[in-house]
DOKOL-19574 format. One line per 5 residues: number of its first residue (from 1); their letters; for each residue x, y, z of C-alpha. Coordinates in pm, 1 decimal. Layout:
! DOKOL-19574
NUM) a) X,Y,Z; ...
This chain:
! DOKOL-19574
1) xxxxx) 998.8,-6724.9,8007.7; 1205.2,-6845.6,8283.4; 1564.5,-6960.6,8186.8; 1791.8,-7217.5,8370.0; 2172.5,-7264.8,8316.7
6) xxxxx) 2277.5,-7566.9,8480.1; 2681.1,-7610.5,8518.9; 2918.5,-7810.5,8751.4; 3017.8,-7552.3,8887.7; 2946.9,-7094.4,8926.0
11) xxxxx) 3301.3,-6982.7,8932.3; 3650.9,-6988.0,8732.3; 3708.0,-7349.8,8762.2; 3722.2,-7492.8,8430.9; 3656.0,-7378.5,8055.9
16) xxxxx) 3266.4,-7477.1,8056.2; 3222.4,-7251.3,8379.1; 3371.9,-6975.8,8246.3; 3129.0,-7077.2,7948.5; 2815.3,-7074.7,8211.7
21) xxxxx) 2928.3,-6755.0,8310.9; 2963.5,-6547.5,8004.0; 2579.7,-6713.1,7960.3; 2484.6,-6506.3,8278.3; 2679.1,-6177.3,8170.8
26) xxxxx) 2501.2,-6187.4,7796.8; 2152.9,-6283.6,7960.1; 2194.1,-5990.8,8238.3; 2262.3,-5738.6,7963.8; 1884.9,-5864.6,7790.2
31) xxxxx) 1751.6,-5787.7,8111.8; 1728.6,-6178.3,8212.5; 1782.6,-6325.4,8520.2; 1831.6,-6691.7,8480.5; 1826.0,-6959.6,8740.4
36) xxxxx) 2153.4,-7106.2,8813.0; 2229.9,-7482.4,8928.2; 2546.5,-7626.2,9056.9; 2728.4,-7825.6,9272.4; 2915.1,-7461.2,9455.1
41) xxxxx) 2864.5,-7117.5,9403.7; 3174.3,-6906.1,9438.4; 2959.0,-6576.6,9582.7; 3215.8,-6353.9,9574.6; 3181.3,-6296.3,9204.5
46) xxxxx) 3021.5,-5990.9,9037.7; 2769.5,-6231.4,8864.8; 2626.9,-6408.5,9170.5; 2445.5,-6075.0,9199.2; 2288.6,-6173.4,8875.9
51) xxxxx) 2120.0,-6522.1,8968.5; 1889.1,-6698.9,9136.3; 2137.8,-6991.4,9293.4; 1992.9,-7317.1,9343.8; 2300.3,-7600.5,9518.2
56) xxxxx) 2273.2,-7928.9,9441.1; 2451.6,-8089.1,9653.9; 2612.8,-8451.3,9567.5; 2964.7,-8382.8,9702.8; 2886.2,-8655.8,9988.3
61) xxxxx) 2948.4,-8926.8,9658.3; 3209.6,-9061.0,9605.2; 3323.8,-8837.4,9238.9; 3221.7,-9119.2,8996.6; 2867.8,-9147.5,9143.0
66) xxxxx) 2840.0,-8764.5,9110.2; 2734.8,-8660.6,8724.1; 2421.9,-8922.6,8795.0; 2296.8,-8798.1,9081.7; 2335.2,-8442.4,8951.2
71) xxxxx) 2119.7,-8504.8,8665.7; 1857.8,-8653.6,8883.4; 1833.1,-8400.6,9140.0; 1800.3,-8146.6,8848.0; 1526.8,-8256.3,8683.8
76) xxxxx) 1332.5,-8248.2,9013.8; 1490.3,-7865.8,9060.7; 1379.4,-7777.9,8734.7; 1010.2,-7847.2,8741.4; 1004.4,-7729.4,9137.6
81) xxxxx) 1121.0,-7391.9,9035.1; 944.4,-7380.9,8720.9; 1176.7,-7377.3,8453.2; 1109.1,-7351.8,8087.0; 1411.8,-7368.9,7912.0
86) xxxxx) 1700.2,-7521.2,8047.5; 2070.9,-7487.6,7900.6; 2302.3,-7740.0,8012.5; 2645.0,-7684.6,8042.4; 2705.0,-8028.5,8185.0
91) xxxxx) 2589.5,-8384.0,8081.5; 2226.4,-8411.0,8236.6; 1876.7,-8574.3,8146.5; 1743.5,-8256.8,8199.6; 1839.5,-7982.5,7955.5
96) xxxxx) 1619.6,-7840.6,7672.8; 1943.4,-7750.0,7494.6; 2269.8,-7976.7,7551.1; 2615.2,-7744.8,7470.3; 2880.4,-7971.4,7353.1
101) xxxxx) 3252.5,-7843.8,7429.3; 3350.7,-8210.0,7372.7; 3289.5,-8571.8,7375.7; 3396.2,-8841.7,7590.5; 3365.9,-9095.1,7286.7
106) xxxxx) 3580.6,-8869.0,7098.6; 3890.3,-8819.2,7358.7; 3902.1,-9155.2,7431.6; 3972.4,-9193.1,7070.6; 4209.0,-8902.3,7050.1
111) xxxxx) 4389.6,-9087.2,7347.2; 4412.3,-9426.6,7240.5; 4232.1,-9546.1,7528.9; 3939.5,-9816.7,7548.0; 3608.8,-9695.5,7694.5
116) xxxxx) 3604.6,-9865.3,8113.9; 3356.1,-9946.6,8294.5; 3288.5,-9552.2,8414.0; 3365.2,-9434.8,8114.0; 3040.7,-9592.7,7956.1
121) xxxxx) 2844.1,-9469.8,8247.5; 2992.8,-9112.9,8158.5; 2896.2,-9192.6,7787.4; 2532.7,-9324.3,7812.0; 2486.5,-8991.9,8065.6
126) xxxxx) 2572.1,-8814.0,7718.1; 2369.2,-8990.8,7555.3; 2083.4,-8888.4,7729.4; 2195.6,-8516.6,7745.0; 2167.5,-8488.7,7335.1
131) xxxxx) 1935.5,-8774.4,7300.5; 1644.3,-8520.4,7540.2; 1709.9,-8216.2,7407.9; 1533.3,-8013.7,7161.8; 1883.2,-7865.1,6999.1
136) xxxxx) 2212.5,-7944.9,7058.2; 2523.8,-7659.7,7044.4; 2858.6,-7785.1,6919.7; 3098.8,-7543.2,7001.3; 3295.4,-7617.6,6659.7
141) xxxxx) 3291.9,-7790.5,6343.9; 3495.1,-8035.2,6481.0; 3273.5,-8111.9,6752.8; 2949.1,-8123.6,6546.6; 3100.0,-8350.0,6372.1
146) xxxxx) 3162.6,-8609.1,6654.9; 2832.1,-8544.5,6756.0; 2639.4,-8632.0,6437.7; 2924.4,-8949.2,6373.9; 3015.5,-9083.2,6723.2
151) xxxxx) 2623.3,-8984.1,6873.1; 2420.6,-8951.6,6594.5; 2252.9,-8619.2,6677.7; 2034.3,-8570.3,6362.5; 2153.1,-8244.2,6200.3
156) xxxxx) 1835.3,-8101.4,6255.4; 1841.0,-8004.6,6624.0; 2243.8,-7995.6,6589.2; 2379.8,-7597.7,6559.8; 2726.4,-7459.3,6559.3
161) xxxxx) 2796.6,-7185.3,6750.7; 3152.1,-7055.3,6839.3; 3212.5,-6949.3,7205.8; 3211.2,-6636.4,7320.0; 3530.6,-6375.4,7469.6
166) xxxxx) 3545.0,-6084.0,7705.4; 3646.7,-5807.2,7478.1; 3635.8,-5605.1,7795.0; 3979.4,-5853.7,7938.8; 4132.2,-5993.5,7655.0
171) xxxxx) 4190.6,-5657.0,7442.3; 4580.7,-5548.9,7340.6; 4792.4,-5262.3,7482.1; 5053.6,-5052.6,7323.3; 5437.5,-5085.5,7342.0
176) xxxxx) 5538.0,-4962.8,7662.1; 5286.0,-5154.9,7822.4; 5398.4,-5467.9,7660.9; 5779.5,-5422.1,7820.8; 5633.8,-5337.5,8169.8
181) xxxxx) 5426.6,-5649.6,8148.0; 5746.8,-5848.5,8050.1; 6012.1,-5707.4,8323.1; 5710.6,-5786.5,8511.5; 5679.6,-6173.9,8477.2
186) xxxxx) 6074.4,-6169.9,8399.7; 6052.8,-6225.9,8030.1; 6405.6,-6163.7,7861.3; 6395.3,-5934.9,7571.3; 6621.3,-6157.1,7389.2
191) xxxxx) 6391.4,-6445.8,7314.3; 6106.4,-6510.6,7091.0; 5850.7,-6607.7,7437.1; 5552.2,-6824.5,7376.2; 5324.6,-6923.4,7618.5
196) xxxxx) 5174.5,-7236.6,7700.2; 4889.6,-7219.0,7968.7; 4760.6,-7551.8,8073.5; 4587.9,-7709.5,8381.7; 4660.5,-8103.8,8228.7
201) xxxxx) 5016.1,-8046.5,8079.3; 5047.7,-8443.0,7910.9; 4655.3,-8330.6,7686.3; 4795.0,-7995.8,7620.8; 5093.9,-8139.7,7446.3
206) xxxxx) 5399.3,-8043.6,7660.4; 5576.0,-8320.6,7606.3; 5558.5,-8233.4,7219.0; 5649.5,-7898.6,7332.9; 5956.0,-7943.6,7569.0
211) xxxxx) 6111.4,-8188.4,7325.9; 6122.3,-7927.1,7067.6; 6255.0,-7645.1,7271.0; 6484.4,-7827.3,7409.9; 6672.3,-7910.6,7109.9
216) xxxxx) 6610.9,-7582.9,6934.4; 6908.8,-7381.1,6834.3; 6701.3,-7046.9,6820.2; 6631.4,-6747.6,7058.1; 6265.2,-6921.5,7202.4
221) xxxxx) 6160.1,-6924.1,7539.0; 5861.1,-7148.6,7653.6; 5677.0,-7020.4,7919.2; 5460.8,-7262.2,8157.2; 5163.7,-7142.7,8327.7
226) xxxxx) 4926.3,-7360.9,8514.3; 5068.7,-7694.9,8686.8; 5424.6,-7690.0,8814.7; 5693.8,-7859.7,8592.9; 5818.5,-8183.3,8719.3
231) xxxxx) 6123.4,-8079.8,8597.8; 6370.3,-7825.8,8506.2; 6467.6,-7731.6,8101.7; 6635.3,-7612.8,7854.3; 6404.9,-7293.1,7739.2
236) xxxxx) 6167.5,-7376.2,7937.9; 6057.5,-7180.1,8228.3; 5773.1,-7188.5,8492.4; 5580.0,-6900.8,8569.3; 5327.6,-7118.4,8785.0
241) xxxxx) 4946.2,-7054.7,8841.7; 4850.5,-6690.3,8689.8; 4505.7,-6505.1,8793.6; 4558.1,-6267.9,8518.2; 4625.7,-6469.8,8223.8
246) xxxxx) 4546.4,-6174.4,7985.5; 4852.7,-6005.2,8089.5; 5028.9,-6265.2,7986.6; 4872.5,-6313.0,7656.4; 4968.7,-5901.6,7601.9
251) xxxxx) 5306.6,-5954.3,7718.9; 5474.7,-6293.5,7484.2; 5551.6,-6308.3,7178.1; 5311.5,-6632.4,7129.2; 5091.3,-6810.7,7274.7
256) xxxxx) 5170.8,-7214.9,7181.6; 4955.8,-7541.2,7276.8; 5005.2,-7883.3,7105.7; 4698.9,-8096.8,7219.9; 4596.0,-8406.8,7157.7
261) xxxxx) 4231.4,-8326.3,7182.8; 4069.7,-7947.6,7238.8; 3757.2,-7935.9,7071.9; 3751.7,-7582.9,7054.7; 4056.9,-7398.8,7272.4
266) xxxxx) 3965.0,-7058.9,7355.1; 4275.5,-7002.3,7443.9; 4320.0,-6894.7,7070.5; 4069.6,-6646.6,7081.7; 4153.2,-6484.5,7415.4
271) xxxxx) 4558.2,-6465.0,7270.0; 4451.0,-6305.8,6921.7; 4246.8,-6068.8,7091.1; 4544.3,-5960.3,7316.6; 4695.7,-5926.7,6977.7
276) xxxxx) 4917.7,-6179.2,7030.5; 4956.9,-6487.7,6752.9; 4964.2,-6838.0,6787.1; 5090.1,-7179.9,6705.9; 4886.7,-7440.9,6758.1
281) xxxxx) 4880.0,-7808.8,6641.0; 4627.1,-7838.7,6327.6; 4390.7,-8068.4,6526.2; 4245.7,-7808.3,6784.0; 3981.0,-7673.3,6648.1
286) xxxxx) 3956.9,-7293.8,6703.5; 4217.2,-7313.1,6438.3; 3875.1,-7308.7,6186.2; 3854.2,-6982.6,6268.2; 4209.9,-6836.4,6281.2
291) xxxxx) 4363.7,-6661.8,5973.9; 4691.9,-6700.4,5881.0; 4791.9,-6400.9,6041.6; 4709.6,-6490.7,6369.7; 4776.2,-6879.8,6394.3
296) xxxxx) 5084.3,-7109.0,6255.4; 4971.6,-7468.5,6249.6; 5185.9,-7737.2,6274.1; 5082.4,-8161.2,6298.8; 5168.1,-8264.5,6649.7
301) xxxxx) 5306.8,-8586.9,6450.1; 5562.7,-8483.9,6251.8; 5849.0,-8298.1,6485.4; 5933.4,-8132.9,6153.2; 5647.0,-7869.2,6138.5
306) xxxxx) 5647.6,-7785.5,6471.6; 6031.4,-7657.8,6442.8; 5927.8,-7527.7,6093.4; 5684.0,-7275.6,6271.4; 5899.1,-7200.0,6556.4
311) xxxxx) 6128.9,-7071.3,6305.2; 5835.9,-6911.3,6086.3; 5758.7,-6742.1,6446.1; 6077.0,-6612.4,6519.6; 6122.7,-6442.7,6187.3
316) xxxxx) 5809.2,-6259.2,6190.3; 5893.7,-6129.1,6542.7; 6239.1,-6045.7,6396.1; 6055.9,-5874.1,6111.9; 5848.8,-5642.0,6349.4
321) xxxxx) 5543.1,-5857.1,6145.0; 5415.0,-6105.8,6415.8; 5136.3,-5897.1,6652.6; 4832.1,-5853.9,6544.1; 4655.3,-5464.6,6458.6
326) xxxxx) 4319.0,-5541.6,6420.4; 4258.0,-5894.4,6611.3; 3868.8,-5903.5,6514.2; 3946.5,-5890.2,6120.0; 4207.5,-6190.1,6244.3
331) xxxxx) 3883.5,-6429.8,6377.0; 3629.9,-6580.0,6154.3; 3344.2,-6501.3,6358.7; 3169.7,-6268.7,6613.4; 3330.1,-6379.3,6961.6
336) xxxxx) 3078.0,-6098.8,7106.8; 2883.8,-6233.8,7452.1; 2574.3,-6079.0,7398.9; 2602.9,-6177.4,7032.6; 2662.9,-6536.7,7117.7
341) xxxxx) 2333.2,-6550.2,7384.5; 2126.6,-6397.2,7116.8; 2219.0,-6685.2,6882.8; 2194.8,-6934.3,7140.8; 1821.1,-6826.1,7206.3
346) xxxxx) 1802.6,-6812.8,6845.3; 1831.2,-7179.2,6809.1; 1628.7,-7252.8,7120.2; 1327.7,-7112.7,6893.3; 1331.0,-6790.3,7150.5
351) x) 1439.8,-6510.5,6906.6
């Protein structure tokens, strides 16, 4: 059977290409080579190697016009080159099975904000993606949930599968590793360091975040990676765009995000596996499969709990109790690639 993953993008752009790309890695290791469509096609990586690329190109329209015209051209691409099952990791009419990393119904609502004009074209696009599929992937409770409530995607073609991990990158390294990775990035030994990466720091909670560390009276250090901060802080500091964010993971103390919508957040996954904890507001979702162990929750709401944890945090570190020995007992689920493309094909009636 030929195989299709269709994507925005093949490279490290986002969370769903990253996503796309794990696909290719699991499928490679059955011996599959799937076709691959998208708007650009960073060839340098290891797993171009492992495709057969087909661009669609739509970057001459204006960016609004673009997830349209994608969807059209691909359904013509799909039956040239003979496709028989299609995954879509984008919204498109064409796609045998539609993965869901999150609505646009649901973070409107999460936002406060009223669906525009473009915003309805982006949902009726959605629509169609789960509406023409045979099964639809949520990639959390939380998200099949908005998916059966906010889309009505009949619970028979709607599956929950958790997203997959490198457990070749994100793994955890002993002590004296740890302190070379912190005199590294300039981490003080002094502090209880948590780590917030984000690429959209107002979602991700930072505000939440900065207001809290700001007034803390305890040892913390929060540690921004992604977007530069508009401004200077009290234990706050920027550590800018990072290539290897696994080192940074093994190196902190925490790792700390306080969204106001992540339907999944593998973030958490990629941090316990580094064998590093978390705290993480009780409303992103990869918290459903955290123990206790490895993730302190908090309401993004209520300023209390979020300095409650801080202080829960600190106290473990001070008690030599806070990393995490055996990160795979600490995750509900098997975050394996080639697990995850097995189950995938699974519910696509393949295996």
């Amino acid at each position: 059977m030929k195989i299709g993953i269709a994507c925005n993008a093949f490279g490290y752009s986002g969370g769903f290409e990253r996503y796309a790309l794990d696909l290719v890695n699991g499928l490679q290791r059955m011996g599959i080579t799937p076709t691959f469509f998208a708007r650009r096609f960073d060839t340098a990586l290891a797993e171009y190697r492992m495709i057969e690329p087909v661009e669609i190109k739509v970057g001459w329209l204006p960016g609004k016009l673009r997830d349209g015209a994608f969807s059209r051209a691909l359904e013509k691409e799909k039956a040239r080159h003979g496709i028989e099952l299609l995954i879509g990791c984008n919204r498109n009419t064409a796609s045998d099975v539609a993965v869901c990393g999150g609505t646009h119904r649901g973070y409107l609502a999460a936002s406060g904000k009223a669906a525009g004009f473009w915003d309805s074209r982006q949902i009726a696009l959605e629509e169609c993606f789960y509406a023409n599929a045979r099964r639809v992937i949520a990639h959390s409770a939380l998200m099949a949930k908005e998916l059966a409530t906010l889309y009505q995607v009949p619970a028979t073609k709607l599956a929950t599968l958790y997203p997959p991990v490198s457990g070749e990158r994100f793994v955890t390294v002993d002590d004296e590793q740890r302190r070379a990775l912190r005199r590294r990035f300039g981490l003080p030994d002094d502090k209880v360091v948590f780590v917030f990466p984000s690429s959209s720091h107002q979602r991700k909670g930072l505000p939440v975040l900065r207001a809290a560390f700001e007034r803390s009276g305890l040892p913390v250090l929060l540690a921004v990676v992604g977007r530069p901060l508009d401004k200077p802080g009290r234990n706050l500091i920027d550590l800018g765009y990072q290539k290897h964010i696994e080192q940074l993971y093994q190196a902190v103390d925490y790792t700390i995000l306080a969204s106001s919508y992540e339907p999944f957040g593998l973030v958490g996954i990629e941090s316990a596996l580094c064998g590093t904890p978390l705290v993480l507001a009780d409303n992103i979702a990869c918290t459903e499969v955290l123990s206790d162990a490895a993730c302190l929750r908090f309401d993004r709401e209520q300023p209390a709990t979020l300095e409650a944890a801080l202080a829960e945090a600190v106290r473990r570190v001070g008690a030599g109790a806070a990393r995490l020995a055996e990160p795979r007992r600490e995750i509900r689920y098997d975050a394996d690639v080639t697990r995850h493309v097995e189950q995938l094909l699974a519910c696509a009636g393949l295996r």
